[in-house]
C-alpha positions in Angstrom: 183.4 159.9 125.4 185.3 157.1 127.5 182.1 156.8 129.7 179.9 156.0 126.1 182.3 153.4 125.0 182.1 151.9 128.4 178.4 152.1 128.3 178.6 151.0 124.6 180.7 147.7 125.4 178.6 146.8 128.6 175.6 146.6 126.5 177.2 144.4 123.6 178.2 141.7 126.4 174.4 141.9 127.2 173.1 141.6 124.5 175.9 138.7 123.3 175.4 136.9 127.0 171.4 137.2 126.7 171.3 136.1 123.2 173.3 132.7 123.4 170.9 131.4 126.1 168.9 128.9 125.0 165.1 128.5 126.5 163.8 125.4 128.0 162.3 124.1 125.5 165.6 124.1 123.2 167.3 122.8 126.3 164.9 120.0 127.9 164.8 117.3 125.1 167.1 114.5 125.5 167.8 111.9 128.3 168.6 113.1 131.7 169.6 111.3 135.3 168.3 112.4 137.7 169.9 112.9 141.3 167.7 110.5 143.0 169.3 107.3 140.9 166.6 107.3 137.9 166.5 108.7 134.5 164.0 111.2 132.8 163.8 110.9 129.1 162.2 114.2 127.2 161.5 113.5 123.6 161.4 116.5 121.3 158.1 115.3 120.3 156.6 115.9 123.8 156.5 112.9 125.1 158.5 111.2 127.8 159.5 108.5 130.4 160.7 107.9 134.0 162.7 104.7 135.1 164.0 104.4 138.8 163.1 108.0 140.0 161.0 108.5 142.8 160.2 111.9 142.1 158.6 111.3 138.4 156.9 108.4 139.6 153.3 108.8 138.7 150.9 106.1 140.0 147.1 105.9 140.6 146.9 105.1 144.4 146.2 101.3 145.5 143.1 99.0 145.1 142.9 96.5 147.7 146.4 97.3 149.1 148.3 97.0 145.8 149.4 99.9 144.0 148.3 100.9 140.6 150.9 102.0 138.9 153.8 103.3 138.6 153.2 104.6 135.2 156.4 104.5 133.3 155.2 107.2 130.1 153.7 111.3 129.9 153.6 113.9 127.7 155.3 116.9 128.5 155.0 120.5 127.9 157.1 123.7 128.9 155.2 126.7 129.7 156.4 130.4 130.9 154.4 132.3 133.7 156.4 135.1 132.8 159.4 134.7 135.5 159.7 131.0 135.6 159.5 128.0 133.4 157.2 125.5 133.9 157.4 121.5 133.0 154.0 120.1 133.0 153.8 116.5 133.1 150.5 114.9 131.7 150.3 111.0 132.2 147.4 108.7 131.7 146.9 104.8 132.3 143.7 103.8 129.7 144.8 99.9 130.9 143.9 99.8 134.4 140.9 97.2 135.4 139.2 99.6 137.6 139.3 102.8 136.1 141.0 104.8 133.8 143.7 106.7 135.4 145.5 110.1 134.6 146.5 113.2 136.3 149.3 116.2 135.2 151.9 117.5 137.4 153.7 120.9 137.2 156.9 121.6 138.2 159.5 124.8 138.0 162.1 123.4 135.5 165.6 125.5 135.1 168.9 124.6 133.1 171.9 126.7 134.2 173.6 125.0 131.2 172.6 122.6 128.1 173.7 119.6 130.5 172.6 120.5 134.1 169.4 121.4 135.9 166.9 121.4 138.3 163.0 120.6 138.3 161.4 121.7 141.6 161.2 124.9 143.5 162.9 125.4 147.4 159.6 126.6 149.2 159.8 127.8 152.6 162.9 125.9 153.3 161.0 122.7 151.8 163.0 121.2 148.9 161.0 119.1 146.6 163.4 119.6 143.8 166.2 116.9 141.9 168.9 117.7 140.1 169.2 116.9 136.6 171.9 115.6 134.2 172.5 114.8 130.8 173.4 111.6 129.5 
């Protein structure tokens, strides 16, 4: 009987701690500096903008030694591979002389709270992640 109770109350905390978390979605909207000086801003509407952050900067390469770019605006989706969530960032540039520019990126995006996170993964000793923030 004492063991069921145990086993009864260890699955309420579960259930109570796996209930409250919020998915990334829910979580990502808002504005959000970013550990390398710059700021991300996540609209709930899916779209978005980077100012000052090397990391989000998106740009289209150069043309004759002067770069294209960097585009400041994207849309933004997150997505679930089944173990991680995704942050896909879509940006185009419909105003560049020489062509039209646009590309996506896709990052591993996780909040271990409603005001810090991280997009980026730790491959292979290789960090290309930053640290996120809320304003």
């Amino acid at each position: 009987m004492k063991l069921f109770k145990i086993t009864t109350l260890a699955l309420l905390i579960i259930i109570t701690i796996t209930s409250c978390k919020k998915d990334a979605f829910e979580t990502a909207p808002g504005i959000w500096n970013t550990s390398d000086g710059g700021t991300l801003t996540l609209n709930s509407d899916g779209t978005g903008a980077s100012m000052n952050s090397d990391f989000f900067a998106f740009d289209c390469g150069e043309l004759n030694g002067t770069l294209i770019g960097p585009i400041l605006t994207f849309n933004w989706e997150i997505t679930n591979n089944g173990t991680n969530d995704n942050i896909n960032l879509t940006f185009s540039d419909s105003t560049s002389f020489s062509y039209p520019c646009a590309g996506s990126m896709e990052f591993p995006i996780k909040f271990t709270s409603k005001n810090k996170g991280t997009v980026g993964a730790n491959t292979l000793g290789l960090t290309e992640q930053i640290e996120l923030t809320r304003q």
